[in-house]
C-alpha positions in Angstrom: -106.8 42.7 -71.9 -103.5 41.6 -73.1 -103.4 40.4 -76.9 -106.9 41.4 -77.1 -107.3 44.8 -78.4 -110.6 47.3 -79.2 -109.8 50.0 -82.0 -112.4 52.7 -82.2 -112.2 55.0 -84.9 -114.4 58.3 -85.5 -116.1 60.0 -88.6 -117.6 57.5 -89.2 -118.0 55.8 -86.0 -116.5 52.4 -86.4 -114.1 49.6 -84.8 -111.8 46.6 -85.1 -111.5 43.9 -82.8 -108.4 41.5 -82.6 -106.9 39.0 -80.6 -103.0 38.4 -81.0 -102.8 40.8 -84.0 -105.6 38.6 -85.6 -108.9 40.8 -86.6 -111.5 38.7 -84.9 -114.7 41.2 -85.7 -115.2 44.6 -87.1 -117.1 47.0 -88.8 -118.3 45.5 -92.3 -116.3 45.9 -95.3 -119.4 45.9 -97.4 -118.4 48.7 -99.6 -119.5 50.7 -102.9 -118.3 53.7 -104.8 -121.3 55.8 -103.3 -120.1 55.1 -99.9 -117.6 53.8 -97.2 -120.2 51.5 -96.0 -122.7 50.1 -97.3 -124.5 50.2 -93.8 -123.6 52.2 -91.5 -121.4 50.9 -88.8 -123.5 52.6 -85.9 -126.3 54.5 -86.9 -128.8 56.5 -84.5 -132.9 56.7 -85.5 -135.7 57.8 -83.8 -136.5 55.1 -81.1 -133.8 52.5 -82.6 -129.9 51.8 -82.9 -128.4 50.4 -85.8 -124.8 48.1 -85.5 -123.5 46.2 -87.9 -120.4 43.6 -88.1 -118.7 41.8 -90.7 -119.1 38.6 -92.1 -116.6 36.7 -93.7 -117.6 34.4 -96.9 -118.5 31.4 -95.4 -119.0 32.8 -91.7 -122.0 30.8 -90.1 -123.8 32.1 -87.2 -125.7 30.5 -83.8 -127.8 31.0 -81.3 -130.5 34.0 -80.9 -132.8 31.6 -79.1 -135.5 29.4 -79.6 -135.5 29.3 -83.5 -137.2 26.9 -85.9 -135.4 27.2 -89.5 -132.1 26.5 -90.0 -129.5 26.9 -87.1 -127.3 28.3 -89.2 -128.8 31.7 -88.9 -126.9 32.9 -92.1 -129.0 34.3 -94.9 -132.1 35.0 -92.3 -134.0 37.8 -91.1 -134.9 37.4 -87.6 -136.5 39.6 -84.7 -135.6 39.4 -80.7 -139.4 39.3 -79.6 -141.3 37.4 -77.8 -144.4 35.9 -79.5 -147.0 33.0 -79.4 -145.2 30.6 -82.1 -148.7 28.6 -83.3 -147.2 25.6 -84.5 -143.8 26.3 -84.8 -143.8 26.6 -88.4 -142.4 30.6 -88.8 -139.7 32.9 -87.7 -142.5 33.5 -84.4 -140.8 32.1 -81.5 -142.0 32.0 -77.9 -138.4 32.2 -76.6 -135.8 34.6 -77.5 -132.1 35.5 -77.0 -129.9 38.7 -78.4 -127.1 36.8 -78.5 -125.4 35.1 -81.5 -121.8 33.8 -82.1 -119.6 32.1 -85.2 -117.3 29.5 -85.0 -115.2 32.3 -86.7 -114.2 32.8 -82.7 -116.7 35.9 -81.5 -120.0 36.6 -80.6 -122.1 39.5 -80.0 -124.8 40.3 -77.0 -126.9 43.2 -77.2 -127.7 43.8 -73.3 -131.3 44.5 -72.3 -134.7 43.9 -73.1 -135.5 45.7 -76.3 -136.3 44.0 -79.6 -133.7 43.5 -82.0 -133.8 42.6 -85.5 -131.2 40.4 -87.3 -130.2 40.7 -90.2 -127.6 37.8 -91.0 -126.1 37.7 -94.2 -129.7 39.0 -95.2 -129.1 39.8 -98.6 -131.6 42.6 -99.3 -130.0 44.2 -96.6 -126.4 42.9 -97.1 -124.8 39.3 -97.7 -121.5 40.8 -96.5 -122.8 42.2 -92.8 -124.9 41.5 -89.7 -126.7 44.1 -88.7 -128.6 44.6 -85.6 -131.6 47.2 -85.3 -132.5 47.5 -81.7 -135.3 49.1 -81.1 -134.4 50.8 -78.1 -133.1 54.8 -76.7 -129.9 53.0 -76.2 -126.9 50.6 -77.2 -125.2 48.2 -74.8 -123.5 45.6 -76.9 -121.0 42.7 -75.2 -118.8 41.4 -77.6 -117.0 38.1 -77.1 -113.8 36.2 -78.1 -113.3 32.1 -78.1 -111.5 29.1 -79.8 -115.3 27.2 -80.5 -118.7 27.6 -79.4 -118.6 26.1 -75.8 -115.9 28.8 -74.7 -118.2 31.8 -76.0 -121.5 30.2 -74.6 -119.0 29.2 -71.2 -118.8 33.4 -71.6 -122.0 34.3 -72.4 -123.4 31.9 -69.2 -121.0 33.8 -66.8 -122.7 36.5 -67.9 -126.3 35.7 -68.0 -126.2 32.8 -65.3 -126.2 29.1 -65.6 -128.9 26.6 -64.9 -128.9 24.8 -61.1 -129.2 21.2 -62.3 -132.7 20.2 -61.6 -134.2 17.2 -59.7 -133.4 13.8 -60.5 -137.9 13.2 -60.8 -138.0 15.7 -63.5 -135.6 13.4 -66.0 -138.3 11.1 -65.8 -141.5 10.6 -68.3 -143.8 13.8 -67.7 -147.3 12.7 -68.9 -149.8 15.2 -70.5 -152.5 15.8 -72.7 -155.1 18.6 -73.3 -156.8 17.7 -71.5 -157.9 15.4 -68.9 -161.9 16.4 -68.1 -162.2 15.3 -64.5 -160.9 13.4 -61.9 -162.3 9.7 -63.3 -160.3 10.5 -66.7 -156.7 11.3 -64.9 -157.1 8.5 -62.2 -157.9 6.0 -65.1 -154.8 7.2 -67.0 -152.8 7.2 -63.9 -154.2 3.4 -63.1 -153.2 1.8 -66.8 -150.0 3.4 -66.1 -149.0 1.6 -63.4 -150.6 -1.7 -64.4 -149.2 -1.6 -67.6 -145.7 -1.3 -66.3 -145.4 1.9 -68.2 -142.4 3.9 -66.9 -143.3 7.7 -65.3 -142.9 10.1 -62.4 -145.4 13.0 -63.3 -148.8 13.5 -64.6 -149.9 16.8 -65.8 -152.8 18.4 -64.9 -153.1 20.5 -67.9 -155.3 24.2 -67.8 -158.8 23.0 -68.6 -157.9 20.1 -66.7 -157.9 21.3 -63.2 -158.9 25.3 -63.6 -162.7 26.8 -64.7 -161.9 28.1 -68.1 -164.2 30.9 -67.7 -162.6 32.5 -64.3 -158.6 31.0 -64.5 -155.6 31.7 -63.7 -156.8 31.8 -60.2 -155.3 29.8 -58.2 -158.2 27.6 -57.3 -159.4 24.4 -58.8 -162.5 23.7 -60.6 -165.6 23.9 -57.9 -167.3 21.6 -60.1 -165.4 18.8 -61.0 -162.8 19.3 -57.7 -164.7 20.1 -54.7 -162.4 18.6 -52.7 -158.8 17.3 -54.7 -157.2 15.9 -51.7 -158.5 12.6 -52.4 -157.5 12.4 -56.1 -153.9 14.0 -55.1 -153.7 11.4 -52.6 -154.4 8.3 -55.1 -151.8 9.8 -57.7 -149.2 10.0 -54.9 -150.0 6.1 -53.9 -149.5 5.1 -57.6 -146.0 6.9 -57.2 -146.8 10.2 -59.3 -145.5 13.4 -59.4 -147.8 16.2 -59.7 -147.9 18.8 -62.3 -150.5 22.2 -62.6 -150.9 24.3 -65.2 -151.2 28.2 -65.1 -150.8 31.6 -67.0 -150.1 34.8 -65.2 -153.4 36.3 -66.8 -156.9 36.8 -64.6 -160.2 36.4 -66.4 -162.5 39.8 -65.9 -164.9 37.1 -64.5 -162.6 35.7 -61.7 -163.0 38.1 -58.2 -159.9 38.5 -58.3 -159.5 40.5 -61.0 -161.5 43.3 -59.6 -158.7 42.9 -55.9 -156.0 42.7 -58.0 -157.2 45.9 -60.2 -158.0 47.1 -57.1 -154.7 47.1 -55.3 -153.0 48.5 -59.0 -151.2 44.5 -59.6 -152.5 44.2 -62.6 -150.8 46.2 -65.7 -152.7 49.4 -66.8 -153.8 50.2 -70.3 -152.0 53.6 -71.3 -155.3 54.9 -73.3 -157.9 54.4 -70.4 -155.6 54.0 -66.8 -157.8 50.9 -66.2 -156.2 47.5 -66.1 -154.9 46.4 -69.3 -157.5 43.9 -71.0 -156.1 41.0 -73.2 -158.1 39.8 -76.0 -158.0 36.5 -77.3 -157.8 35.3 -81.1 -160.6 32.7 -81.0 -159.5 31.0 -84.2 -156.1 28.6 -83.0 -158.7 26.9 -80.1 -160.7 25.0 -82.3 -163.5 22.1 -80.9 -161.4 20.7 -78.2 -159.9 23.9 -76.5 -162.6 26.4 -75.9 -162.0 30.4 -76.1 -160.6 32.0 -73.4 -162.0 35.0 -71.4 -160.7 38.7 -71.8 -158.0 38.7 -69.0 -155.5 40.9 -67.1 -151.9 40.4 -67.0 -150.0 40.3 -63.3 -147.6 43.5 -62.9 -144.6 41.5 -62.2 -142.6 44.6 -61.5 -144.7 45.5 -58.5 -142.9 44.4 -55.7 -146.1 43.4 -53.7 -147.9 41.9 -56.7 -144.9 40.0 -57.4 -144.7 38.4 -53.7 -148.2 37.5 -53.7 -148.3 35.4 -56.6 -145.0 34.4 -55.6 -146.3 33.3 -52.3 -150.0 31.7 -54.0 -147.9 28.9 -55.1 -147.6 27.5 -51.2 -151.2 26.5 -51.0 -150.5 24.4 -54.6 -147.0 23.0 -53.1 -148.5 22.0 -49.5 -151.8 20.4 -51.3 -148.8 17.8 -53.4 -147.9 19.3 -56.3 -144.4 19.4 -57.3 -144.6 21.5 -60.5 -145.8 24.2 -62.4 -146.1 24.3 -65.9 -145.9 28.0 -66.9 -147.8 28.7 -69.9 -147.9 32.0 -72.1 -146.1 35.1 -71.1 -145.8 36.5 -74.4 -149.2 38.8 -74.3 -147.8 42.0 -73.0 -149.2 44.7 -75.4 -147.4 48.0 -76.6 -150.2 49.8 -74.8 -149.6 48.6 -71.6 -148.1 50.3 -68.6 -146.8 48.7 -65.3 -146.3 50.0 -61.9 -142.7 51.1 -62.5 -143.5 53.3 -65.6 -142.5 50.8 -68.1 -144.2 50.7 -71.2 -145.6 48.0 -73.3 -142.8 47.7 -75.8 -140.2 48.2 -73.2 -141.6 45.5 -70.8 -142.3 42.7 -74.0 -139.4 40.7 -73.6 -138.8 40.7 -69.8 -142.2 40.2 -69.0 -141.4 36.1 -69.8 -138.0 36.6 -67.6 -139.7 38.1 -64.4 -142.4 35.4 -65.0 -139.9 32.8 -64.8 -138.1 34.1 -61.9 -141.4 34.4 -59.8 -142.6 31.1 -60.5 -139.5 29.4 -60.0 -138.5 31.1 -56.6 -142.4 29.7 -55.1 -140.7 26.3 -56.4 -137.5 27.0 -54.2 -139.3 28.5 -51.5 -142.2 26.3 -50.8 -141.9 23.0 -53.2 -140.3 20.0 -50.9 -139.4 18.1 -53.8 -137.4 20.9 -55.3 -137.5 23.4 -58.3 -138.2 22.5 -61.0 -140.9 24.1 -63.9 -141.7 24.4 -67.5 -141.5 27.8 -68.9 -143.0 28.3 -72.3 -141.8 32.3 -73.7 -138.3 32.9 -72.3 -135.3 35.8 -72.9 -132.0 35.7 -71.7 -131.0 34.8 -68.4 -134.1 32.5 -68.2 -131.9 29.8 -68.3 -131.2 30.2 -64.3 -134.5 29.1 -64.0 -135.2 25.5 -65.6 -136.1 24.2 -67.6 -138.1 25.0 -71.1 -140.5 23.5 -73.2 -140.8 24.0 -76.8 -144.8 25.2 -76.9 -147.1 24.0 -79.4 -146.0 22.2 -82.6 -148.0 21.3 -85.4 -148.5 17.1 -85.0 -146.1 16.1 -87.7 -143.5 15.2 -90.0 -142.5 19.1 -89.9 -143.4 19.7 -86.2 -140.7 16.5 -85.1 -138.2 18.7 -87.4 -138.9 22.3 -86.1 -139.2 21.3 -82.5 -135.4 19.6 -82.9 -134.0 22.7 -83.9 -135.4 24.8 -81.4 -134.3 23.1 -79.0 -130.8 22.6 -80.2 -131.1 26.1 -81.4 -132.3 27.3 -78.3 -129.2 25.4 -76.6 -126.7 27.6 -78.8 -128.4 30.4 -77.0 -127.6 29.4 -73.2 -130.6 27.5 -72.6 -128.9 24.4 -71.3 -132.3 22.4 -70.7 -135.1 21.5 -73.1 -138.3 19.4 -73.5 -140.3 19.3 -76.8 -144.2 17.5 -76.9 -143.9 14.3 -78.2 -146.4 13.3 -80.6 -146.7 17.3 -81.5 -149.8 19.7 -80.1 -151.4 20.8 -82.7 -154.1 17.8 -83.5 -155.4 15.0 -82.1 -153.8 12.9 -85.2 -152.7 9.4 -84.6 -149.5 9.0 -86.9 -148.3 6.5 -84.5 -144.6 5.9 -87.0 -144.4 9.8 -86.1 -145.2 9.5 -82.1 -142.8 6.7 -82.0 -140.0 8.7 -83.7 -140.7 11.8 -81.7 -140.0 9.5 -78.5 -137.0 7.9 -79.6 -135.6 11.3 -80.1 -137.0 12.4 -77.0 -134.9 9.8 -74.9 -131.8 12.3 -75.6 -133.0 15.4 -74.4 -132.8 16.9 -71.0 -136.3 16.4 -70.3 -139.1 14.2 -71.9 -142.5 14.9 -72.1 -145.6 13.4 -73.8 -148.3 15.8 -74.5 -150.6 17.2 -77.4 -154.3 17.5 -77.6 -155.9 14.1 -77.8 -154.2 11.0 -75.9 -150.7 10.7 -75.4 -150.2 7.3 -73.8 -148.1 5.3 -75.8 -151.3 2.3 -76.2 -153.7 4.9 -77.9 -151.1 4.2 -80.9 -151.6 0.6 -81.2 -149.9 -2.8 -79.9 -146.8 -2.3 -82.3 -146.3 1.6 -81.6 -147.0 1.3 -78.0 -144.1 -1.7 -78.1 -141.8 0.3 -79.3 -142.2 3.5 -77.3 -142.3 1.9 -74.2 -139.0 0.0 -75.4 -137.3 3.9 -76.0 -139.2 4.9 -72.5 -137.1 2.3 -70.3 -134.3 3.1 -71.9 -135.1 6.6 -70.8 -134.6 5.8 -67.1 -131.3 3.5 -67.9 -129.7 6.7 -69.3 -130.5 8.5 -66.0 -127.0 8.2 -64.6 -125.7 9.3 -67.8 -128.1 12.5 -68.0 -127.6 13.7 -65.3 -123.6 14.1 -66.0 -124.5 16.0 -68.9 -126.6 18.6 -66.6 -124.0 18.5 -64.1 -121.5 19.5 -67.1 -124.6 21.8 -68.5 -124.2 23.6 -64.7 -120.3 24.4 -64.8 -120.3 25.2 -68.1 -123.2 26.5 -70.0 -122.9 23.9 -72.7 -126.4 22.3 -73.4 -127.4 18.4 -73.0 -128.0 18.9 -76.6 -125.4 19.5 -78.6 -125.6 20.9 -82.3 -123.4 19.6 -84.2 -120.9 22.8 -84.6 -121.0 23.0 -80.9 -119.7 19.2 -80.4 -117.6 19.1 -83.3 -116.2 22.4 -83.8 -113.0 21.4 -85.4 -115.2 18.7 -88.3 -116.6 21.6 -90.6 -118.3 19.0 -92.8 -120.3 18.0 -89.8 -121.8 21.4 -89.1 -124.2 20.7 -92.3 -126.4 17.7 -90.4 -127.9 20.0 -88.5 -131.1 17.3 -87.6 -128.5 15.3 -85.8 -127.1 15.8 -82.1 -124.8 14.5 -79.2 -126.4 13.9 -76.1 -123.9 14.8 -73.4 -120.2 14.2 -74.9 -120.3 10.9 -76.4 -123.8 9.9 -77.5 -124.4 11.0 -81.3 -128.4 10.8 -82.0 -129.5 11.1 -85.8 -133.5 11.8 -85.1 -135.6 9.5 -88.0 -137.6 12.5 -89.5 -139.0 10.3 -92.5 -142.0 7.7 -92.1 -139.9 5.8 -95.0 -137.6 5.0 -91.6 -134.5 6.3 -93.9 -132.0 8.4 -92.1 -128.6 9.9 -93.7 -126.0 11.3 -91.4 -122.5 11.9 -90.8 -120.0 10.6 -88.0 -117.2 12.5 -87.9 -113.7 10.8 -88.0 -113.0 7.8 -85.7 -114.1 4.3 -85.5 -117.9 4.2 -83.7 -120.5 1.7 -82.6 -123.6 1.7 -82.7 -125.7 2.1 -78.8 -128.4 -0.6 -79.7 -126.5 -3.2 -81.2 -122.6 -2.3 -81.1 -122.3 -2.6 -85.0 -119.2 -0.9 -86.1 -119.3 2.2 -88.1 -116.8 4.1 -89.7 -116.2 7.7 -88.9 -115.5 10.8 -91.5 -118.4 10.0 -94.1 -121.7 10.4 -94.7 -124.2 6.8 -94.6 -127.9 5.7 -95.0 -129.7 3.6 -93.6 -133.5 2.4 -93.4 -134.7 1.9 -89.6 -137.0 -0.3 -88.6 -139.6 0.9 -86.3 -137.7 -0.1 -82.9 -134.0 0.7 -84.4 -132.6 4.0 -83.7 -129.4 5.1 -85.2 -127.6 6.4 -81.9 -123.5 5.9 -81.8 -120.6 5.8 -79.4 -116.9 6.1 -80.5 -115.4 3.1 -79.8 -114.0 2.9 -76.5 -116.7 5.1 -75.0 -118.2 4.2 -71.4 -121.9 5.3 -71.1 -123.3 4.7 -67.4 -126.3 2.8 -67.1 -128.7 2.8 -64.4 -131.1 0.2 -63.9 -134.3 -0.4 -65.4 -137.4 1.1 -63.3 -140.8 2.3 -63.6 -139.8 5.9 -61.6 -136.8 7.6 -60.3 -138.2 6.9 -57.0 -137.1 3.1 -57.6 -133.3 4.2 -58.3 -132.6 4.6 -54.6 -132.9 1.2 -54.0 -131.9 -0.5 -57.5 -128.8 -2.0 -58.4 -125.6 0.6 -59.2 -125.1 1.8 -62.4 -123.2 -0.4 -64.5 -121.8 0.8 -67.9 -121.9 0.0 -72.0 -118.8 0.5 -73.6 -118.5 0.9 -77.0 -116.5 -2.1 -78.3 
């Protein structure tokens, strides 16, 4: 429309896109003596789609979703699908996005459910293209113009939909671990909480935690430890808590209802036999402390009556007291299997996680007074209308701080406005408590916060000096409520994540796209995460005069520092002049109603 203008040209299929006479994106110029191209502009295999696009010398690239390495996507080979991420260590991620953009001023969505495979400046391939391999019958490809990364992601939103902003409970402390054994363990947890002033509004009842291991997901809790929860839902709501529940959308082969829900043709169908699709579990990630899990089915999400009753199965959870669901899995949807509307295995991957979020979070809206509000592990695009995300299950340390920051700012490049990593890591029951304390100081500045891993996660299991320290960032948690939740309203309107990747916050400050460990928080907080046990963080503020949040010590902008933190300092900054809204210090949100205003901390 207007300056902005789509060339096509045939034999070979190819095209030029500019804006205002400017070529903004085309077909790659990648070119040898042999041939035109050295991959082919459009290309059509059995099964799969080839498209490529140019990249210019120093062309950098975002998004495609949850991703662990470098968020500069340039150099990388990555694939669109769906997949258990084990410790976040590998190009495995649980949640995915087809859609990637440049500061360059385009971006590219391929439109539908099928994996893709990126290759970025992926020199075996070429370091002078992008190509795309969808592995699909067809090609439907959005391409994008914009002057920086917030007006393509403000594009790419509008098209895939924009998060509500979620309830002001869930930017509380969410408190977890796998697991709690039984209803003494969690109401002692809950207990110290409170009398140790600690500040939270939800505790987690984790899978083995409330759920038979041997018959879950299955709506019901554990016979044997919960004959009767009422009365333990009833303490935790005294001592001010907000409930959480795990589940899966997988039924053991020993639960009863595996046999009705086979029964009524809910539960996917294996190609090979007709009979409900039966998922096998690797035994080898559980280790000692989270036992095997049963051969399950997996809910046919795209059966309109299967999907209403699990839908609906949620109202017995939300009228017992719980206020949220943590969604686990999702990504277990073989190529074998079949579901109700002829969809097969491969085709049915990716939006398996979507539908799953969508159910889940509709019981929330329907039947949850307290509003919706869940954590969704797998994800795809146009998950984001249904918040918010967690990062899965990182490897407890140095590494799994690092990886877990970029997927989540990473995964914010990608339209996923809303994130939450495990603080203290998953994998382990380690106790690093430098690490733990780092991980929460970082965790203050992300849209949710959430303390969880295998083994205790309380903040005293680390010691006197480590529990000091996190309980110091954990207050300051609910000050920066007020402040939060202008950055979700912001993250609603606009698509542009609490978390802001460099590039994204600074798009006209190249040299700041290279710290890409370090973040704003909303529009004016910069956060530099301390990755290093030494304490020693190097960063960059971009041009400006700045001040530091803890102490107001001046900085200068447009160079690159060090310093060595002690455990309790953070290295967070304000340009000078900045107003960051303050709320007052309490133990829950349930306390802001009737505390003091926000007041503010200006930057001078």
């Amino acid at each position: 429309a207007g300056a902005l203008a789509l060339r096509i040209e045939h034999a070979p299929l190819n095209f030029e896109l500019t804006l205002a006479d400017r070529c903004v994106q085309r077909s790659p110029g990648d070119a040898h003596f042999v041939r035109r191209f050295r991959l082919p502009p459009f290309a059509r295999a059995a099964g799969c789609w080839l498209m490529t696009l140019d990249l210019g010398a120093d062309t950098p690239v975002y998004g495609l979703g949850e991703k662990w390495g470098r968020l500069d996507h340039r150099g990388q080979l990555l694939r669109s699908f769906n997949q258990d991420a084990l410790g976040v260590n590998a190009e495995y991620s649980y949640k995915n996005a087809p859609f990637a953009w440049s500061p360059d001023g385009w971006g590219v969505f391929v439109h539908g459910v099928a994996p893709v495979t990126h290759a970025v400046g992926f020199a075996p391939w070429s370091q002078r293209a992008y190509a795309l391999q969808v592995e699909g019958p067809g090609l439907d490809v959005f391409l994008f113009t914009g002057a920086d990364g917030r007006e393509l992601l403000a594009q790419y939103t509008e098209l895939t939909g924009r998060a509500p902003v979620p309830p002001d409970w869930s930017l509380g402390v969410i408190l977890s671990k796998a697991y709690y054994r039984d209803a003494d363990e969690i109401l002692a947890v809950a207990r110290e909480v409170r009398a140790r002033d600690m500040p939270c509004d939800v505790i987690t009842f984790d899978g083995r935690a409330w759920q038979d291991t041997d018959t879950r997901f299955a709506f019901q809790w554990c016979p044997r430890r919960y004959a009767d929860p009422a009365p333990v839902i009833a303490e935790l709501k005294a001592l001010g808590f907000r409930i959480c529940v795990w589940e899966y959308p997988l039924i053991s082969v020993r639960s009863p209802l595996f046999e009705e829900l086979a029964a009524r043709g809910w539960l996917l169908k294996d190609a090979r036999t007709g009979a409900a699709y039966r998922h096998e579990w690797d035994a080898e990630p559980f280790g000692a402390v989270l036992t095997p899990l049963p051969s399950s089915g997996l809910l046919d999400f795209t059966h309109p009556d299967a999907y209403a009753y699990w839908r609906d199965r949620h109202r017995e959870l939300f009228e017992a007291g719980v206020d949220m669901i943590k969604a686990d899995f999702g990504e277990q949807v073989a190529e074998h299997a079949v579901a109700s509307n002829g969809a097969r295995g491969d085709q049915l991957h990716n939006a398996y996680a979507l539908l799953y979020n969508r159910c889940v979070y509709e019981a929330a809206e329907r039947h949850c007074p307290s509003g919706a509000f869940l954590f969704s592990r797998s994800a795809w695009s146009g998950s984001q209308r249904y918040p918010s995300q967690w990062g899965g299950d990182p490897q407890a340390d140095w590494g799994g701080l690092a990886a877990s920051l970029r997927g989540g700012l990473s995964w914010g490049m990608s339209g996923g406005p809303f994130y939450a990593t495990d603080v203290g890591g998953f994998y382990s029951d380690q106790r690093d408590p430098i690490l733990y304390v780092r991980w929460a100081q970082a965790a203050v500045y992300s849209a949710h916060l959430r303390l969880h891993g295998i083994g205790a996660r309380e903040p005293w299991s680390y010691g006197e000096e480590a529990a000091s320290a996190a309980m110091e960032a954990l207050r300051l948690r609910y000050r920066l409520i007020p402040y939060l939740r202008k950055a979700m309203e912001q993250s609603h309107r606009t698509g542009i994540p609490v978390q802001r990747a460099m590039v994204l916050a600074c798009p006209d400050d190249p040299a700041a796209w290279r710290f890409e460990s370090q973040f704003f928080c909303g529009e004016d907080l910069l956060v530099v995460p301390c990755l290093q046990p030494s304490g020693e963080v190097e960063f960059y503020l971009p041009h400006g005069s700045w001040r530091r949040f803890q102490d107001c010590a001046p900085f200068e902008g447009g160079r690159v520092h060090c310093l060595r933190l002690a455990l309790r300092e953070t290295a967070v900054f304000a340009r000078t002049g900045a107003r960051i809204p303050l709320g007052a210090a309490v133990r829950s949100t349930a306390e802001l109603a009737d505390a003091r205003p926000a007041d503010c901390w200006i930057a001078s």
